[in-house]
N, C-alpha and C positions, 0 to 999 in steps of 0.2 A: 504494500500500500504506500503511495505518497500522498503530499499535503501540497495544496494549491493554493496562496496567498493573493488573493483578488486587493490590489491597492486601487484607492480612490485614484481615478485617471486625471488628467490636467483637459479640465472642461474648457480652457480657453478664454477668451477677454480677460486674461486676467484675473481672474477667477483664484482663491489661496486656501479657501476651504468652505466648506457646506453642511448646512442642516438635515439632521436626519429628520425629516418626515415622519417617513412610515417604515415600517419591517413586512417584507413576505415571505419570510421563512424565519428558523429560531433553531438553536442549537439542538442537533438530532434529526433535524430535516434532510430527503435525501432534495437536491434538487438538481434539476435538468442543464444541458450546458442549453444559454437563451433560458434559462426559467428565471423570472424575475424574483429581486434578491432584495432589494431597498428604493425608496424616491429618497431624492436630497433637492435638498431649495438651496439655491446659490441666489444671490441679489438679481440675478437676470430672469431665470428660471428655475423650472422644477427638472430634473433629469432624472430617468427613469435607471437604476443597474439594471444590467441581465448577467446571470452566472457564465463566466467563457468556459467553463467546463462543466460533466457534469460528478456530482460526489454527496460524500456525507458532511454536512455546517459540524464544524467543529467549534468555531467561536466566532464571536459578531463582534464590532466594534464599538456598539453602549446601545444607547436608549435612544427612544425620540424624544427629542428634542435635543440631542447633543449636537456636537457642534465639531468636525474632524477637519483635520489638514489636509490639501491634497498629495497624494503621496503615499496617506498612511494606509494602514491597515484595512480592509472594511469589512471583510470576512477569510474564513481560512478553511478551505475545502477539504476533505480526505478525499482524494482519488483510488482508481483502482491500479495506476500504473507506480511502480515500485521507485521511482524518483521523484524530488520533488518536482513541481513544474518551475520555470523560471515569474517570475511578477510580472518581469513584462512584457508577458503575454496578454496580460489586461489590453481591453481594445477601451477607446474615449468611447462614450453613450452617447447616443440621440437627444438631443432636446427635445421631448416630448408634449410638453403645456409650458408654453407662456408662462412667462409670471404676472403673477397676477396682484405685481404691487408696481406704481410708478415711482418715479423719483422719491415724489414724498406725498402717498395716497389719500384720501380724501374718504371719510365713509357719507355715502351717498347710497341714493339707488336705482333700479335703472329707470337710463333715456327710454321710452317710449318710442320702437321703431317697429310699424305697422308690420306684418307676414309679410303685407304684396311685394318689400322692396326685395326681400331674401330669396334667393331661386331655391328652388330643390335641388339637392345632390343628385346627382346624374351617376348611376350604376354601370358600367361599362361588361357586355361578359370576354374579360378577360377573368387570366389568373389571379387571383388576390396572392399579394405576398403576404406571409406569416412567417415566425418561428414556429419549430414542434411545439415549442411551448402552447406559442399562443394559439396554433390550431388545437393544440388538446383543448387548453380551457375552454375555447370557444365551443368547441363537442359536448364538453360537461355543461355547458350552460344552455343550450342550444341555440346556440346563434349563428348563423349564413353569416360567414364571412363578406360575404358580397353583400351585407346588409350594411355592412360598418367604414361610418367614412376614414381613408385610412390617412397617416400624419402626412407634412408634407412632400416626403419621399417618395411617398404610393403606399409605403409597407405598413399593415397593420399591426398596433403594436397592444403592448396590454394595457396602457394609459388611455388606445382608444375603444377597447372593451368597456372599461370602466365609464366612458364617455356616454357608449352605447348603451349600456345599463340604465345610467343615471337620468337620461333622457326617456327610457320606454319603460321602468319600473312600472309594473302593476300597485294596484295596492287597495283595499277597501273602508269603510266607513265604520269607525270605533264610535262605541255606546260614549255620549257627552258623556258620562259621570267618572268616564275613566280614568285612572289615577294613577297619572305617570311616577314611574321609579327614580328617585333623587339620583341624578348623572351628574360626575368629579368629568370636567375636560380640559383636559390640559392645554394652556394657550403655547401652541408653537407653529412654526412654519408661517403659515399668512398672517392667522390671526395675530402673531407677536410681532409681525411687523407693523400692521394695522396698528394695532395699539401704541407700538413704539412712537411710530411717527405722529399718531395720533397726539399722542400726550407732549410729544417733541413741539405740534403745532401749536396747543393752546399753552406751554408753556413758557414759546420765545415770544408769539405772537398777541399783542392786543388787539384783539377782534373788534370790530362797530360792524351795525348789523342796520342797515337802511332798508324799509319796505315801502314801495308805492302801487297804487292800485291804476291799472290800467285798463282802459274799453276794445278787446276783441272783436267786437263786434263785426267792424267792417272787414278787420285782417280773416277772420275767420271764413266772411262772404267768398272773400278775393281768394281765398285757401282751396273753396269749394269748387269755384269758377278757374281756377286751373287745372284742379284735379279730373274736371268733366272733361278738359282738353287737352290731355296728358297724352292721349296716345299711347303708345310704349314706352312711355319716359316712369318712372316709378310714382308710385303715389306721395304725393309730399302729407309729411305731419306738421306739428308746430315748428319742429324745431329747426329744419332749413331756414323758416323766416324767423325767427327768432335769433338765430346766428347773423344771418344777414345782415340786420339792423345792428349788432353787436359791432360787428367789422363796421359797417358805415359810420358809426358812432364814436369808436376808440381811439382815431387819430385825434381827435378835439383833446383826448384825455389820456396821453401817453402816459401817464402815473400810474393807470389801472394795467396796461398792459406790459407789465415787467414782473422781473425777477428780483430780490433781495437777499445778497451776500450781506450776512450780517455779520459773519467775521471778519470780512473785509472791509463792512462798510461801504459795499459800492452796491446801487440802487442799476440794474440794466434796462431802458427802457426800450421795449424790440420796437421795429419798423413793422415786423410781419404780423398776422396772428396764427400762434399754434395752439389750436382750440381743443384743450379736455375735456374731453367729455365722460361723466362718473357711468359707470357700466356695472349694473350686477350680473352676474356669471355665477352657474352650478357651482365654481371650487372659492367665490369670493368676489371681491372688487377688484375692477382695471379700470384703468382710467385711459385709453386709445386716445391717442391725437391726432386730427383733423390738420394737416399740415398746409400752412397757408391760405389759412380757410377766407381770407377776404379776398383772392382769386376767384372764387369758385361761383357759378351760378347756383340757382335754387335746386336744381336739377342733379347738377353734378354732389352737391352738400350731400341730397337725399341718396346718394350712390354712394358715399361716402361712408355715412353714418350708418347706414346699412353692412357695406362692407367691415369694416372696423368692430361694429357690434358683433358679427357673426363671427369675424377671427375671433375677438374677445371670448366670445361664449364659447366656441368649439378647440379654445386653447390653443390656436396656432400663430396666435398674434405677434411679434418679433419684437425684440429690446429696443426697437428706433420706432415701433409703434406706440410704442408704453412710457414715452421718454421725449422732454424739450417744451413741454408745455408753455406757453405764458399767461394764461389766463383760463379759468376750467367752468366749463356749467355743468349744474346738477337737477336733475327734477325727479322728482316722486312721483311725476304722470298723473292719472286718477287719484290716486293717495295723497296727494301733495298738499291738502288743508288749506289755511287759508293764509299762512304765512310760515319759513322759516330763514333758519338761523345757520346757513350751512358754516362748515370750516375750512379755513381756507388751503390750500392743496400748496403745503411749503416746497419750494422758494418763492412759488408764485404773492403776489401782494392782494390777488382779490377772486373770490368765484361769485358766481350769478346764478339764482335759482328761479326759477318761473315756478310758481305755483299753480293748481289747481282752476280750472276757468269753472264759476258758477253763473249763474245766468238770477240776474236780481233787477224790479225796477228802478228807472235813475228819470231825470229829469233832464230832457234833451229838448233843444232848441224846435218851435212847430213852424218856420218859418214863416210867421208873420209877425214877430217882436217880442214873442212870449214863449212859452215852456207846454212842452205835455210829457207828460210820466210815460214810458215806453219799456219795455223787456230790454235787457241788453247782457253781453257777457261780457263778464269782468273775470279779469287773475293779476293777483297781485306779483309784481319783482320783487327777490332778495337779494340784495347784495351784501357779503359781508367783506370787509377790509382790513389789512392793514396799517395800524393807529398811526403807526412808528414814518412811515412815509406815504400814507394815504389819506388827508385832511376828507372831514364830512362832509364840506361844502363841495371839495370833488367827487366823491361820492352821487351825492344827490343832485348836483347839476347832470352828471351823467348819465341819470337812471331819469329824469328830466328829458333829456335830448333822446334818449332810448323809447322814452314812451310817447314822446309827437311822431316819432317813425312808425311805430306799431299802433298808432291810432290814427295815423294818415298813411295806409300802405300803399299807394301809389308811388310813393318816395322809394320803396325798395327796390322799386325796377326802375330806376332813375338815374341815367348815368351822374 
């Protein structure tokens, strides 16, 4: 018998060491060569092991949530051949999902982006590549490989089993009175970063929190009236013209659209806009950027945000997609109440939330010098800022000039 020392491989950017996640196998397991062995989260992403050989787990290198070098240890195989194997023979892993944390994350949740813009996966019959591994599991679970989208290489892997799972779970309807079992979870991998930077934000950061209420009404009309005329161009939601107006707006208020080195003390004010967008996703929050989004027309935006959402969610979204922001919006869609208070997505200086459009009467002009009470829709703006280099009065002049654009949208197609 020999022993086969699987080291953590050099995942690349620079990369010095990574978070255990998760364990798929534990000391006494026999596993397969390609049977998967651990996920680890590095600051870019999650990377999935697979065993390069196959044997008996003799020892692991900790727990999750520990925290290893690249290099070291990460499991130590008992083979069946009478030498040891050399280390390196470990092969680098696939980046399997996204990370699904940005620079410095934002908890939010997701943008609203309609089914029409998302095509269906297209099934091709060819071969599906797999490892034995992951055709076995897929046999035990019973899943048609040609059911599951595979990662960006073509090959399906077991990161995209679990994908495939977590999106067609069955599951039925528990008696209300049931009474869930007190669950200990441990915050590691996303969540610990979530939190870190979380608490990182409102602990550098003095937040002010400006809300003003805005009449949809017409945008809303004009929303409908190009939607009719669409063609093949996707369905637009709010948020193409919501962005719109953002980019026509922001050059007036270059203070809103920057970054702040606070170690440095240098305040970056960008030319471009690279627009976050807060995205909830099965494994957590991304924040996808919309890269130079005051190019784009309403059309292209809705291809966009569509695109982006759908990497985000199916985990294939790339480290310069999750990364460069200068400015980020968040909305809660239908849930979004009647105001909130988001945080702000550090280094950035300010995010912008659109709340909830309700439909309430107001007192509108009946064009003869007087008023009549009419139905109208209203949603309130959040903006939360930046104390330290973002004064109130810019703030609120901003969300000012933001809301005559979204209440005269004629303006947004206007060179």
């Amino acid at each position: 018998m020999g022993t086969f020392t699987f080291r953590l491989p050099d995942i690349g950017e620079g990369i010095a060491e990574a978070e255990i996640v998760a364990w798929h196998i534990k000391v006494g397991d026999m596993v397969a060569e390609d049977g998967r062995v651990a996920d680890l989260m590095t600051d870019k992403a999650t990377v999935e092991m697979e065993s390069p050989v196959s044997g008996r787990i003799v020892s692991v290198a900790g727990e999750v949530g520990d925290v290893i070098a690249i290099g070291s240890p990460l499991v130590v195989i008992e083979t069946d051949g009478d030498e040891e194997v050399a280390p390196e023979a470990a092969v680098i892993p696939d980046v399997v999902e996204a990370s699904v944390v940005a620079e410095e994350p934002v908890v939010a949740t997701v943008l609203p982006v309609e089914p029409e813009t998302i095509a269906p996966p297209v099934v091709l019959a060819l071969k599906v590549l797999a490892s034995p591994a992951v055709r076995a599991r897929a046999e035990a679970l019973g899943i048609d490989l040609a059911d599951v989208k595979p990662s960006e290489e073509g090959r399906v892997r077991h990161a995209d089993l679990d994908q495939f799972l977590a999106y067609n779970a069955g599951g039925g309807f528990r008696p209300a009175a049931t009474k869930r079992a007190d669950e200990t979870v441990k915050v590691i991998g996303l969540r610990r970063r979530i939190a870190e930077n979380m608490a990182a934000a409102k602990r550098h950061i003095p937040h002010f929190t400006y809300v003003e209420e805005c009449d949809v009404t017409v945008l809303e009309e004009m929303r409908a009236q190009l939607n009719e005329a669409r063609g093949t161009k996707p369905k637009l939601t709010m948020l193409p013209l919501l962005i719109t107006a953002i980019c026509k707006t922001l050059p007036e208020f270059p203070m809103l659209n920057a970054r702040y080195d606070d170690e440095a003390g240098v305040v970056t004010r960008h030319g471009a806009v690279h627009l976050g967008m807060a995205t909830q996703t099965p494994g957590g929050l991304m924040v996808p950027v919309i890269r130079d989004a005051q190019d784009r027309n309403l059309w292209q935006l809705a291809n966009e945000i569509a695109r982006l959402a759908d990497a985000a969610r199916s985990g294939t979204a790339n480290s310069a997609e999750l990364s460069g922001s200068t400015i980020t919006i968040t909305s809660l869609g239908a849930l979004g109440g009647v105001a909130t208070t988001p945080v702000i997505n550090r280094p950035e200086v300010a995010i912008i939330g659109p709340n909830r459009i309700v439909e309430r009467p107001m007192f509108v002009p009946d064009g003869m010098g007087g008023e009549r009470v009419a139905k109208r829709k209203l949603m309130n703006i959040s903006i939360s800022c930046d104390h330290r280099v973002v004064d109130g009065w810019d703030a609120a002049s901003f969300v000012q000039s933001l809301k005559r654009l979204i209440e005269t949208p004629v303006l947004l197609l206007a060179d």
